[in-house]
N, C-alpha and C positions, 0 to 999 in steps of 0.2 A: 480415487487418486487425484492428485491436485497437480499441475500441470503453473510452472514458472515461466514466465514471460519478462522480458529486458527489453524495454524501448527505449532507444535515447532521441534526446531532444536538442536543439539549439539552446533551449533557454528553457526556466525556471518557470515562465509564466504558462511556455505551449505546454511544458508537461502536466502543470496545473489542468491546464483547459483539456486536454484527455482524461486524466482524470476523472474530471466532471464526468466526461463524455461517457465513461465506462460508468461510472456510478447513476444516470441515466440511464442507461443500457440494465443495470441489473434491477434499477425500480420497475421496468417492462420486462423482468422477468426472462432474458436473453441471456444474460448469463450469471454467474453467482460466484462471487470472489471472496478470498478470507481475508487479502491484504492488498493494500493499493499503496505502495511506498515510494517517495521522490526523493532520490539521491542526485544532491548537485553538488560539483566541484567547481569549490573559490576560487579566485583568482589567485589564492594564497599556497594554493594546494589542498587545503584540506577539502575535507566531503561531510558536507550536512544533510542531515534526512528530516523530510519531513512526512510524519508519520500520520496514517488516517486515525487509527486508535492510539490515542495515550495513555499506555495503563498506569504511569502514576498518579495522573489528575484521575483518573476512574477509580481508583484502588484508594485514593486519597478520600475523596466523595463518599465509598462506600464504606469507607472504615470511621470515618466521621458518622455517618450516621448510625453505624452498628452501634459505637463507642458512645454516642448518646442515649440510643435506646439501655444498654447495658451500664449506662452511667446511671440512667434515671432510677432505675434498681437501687442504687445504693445511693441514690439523695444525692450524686454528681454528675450531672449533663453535661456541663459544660467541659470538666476533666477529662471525661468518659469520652467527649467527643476529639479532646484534644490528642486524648493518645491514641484513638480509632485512627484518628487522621493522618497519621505520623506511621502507625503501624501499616496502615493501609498505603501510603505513596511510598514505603519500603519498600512491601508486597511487590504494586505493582511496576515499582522502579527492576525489581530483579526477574518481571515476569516478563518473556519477549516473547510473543504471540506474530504468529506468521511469519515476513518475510527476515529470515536471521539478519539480524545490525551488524553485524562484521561482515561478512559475506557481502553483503549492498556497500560497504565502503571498500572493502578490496575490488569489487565490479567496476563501482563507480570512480576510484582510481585513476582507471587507464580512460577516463574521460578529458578532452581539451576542460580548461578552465571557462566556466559561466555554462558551459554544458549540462543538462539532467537527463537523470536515465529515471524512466516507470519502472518501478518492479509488481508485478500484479500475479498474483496467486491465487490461479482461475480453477476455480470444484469443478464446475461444468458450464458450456456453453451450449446457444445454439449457432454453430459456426457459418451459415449461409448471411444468416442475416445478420449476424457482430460485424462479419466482414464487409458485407455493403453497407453498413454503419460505419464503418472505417476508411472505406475506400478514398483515396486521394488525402486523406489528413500531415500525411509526412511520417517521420520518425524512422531510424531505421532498427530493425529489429538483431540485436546485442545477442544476447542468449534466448534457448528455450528449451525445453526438458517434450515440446511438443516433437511428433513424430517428422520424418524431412517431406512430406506429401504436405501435412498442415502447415509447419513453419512458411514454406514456401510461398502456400498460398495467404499467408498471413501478409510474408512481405510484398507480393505483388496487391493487395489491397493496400496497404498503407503507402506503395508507392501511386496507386490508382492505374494498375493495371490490369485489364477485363480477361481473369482468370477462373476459370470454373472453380466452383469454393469447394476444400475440403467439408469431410463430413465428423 
């Protein structure tokens, strides 16, 4: 089961920099996430995401190359690659993988303007040592689908406060 997490931020660049942080954390094997998405609201109103996987540059990429190899079959590569390519960022233009895109702009919404919120969609963690990885970085913690023992001690890490870590 996958476990939804909402940090907000001041700004576009600290959510960035968490981020990273977390994407470190799972190259050490600490924890293992499906989606790491940054929703920030303009000064305009709206809410822009930005996304760790793009599946239409992915889907574009892979249907290009399908659409060449099955192009070369029939004496056209270059055809073959052109409508892979087309077919393929369709694909993965309609495919939304992890955290749902409507949901993260209704979230991110009720954010002040130049504000971002993490959305991260955590498999599994090791929660002692995430959280002293987090401890004192800021952010406060929006939604969680995590239990109120964990949540808790989530936010007293990100606030940097010395609480015994959920398990």
């Amino acid at each position: 089961m996958e476990d939804l997490i909402v940090i907000t931020y001041p700004s576009e660049a600290r959510a960035e920099e968490m981020r990273k942080k977390i994407i470190e954390l799972q190259s050490e094997y600490l924890i293992e996430i499906s989606d790491a998405v940054i929703a920030v609201k303009q000064e305009d109103g709206h809410v822009k995401l930005n996304q760790l996987i793009h599946t239409t540059a992915s889907g574009a990429m892979m249907g290009a190359l399908w659409g060449a190899i099955i192009g070369t079959i029939f004496l056209m590569p270059l055809a073959g690659a052109a409508l892979g390519a087309g077919a393929g960022a369709l694909s993965g233009a309609l495919t939304d993988l992890g955290v749902d895109d409507n949901a993260a702009k209704q979230i991110a919404s009720s954010l002040q303007p130049g504000n971002a919120a993490l959305f991260l969609l955590v498999r599994k963690m090791t929660a002692d040592k995430v959280l002293d990885a987090l401890k004192g970085t800021g952010g406060m913690v929006l939604r969680t689908s995590l239990d109120r023992q964990k949540e808790q001690a989530l936010r007293d890490a990100l606030a940097g406060v010395n609480a015994p870590a959920a398990t």
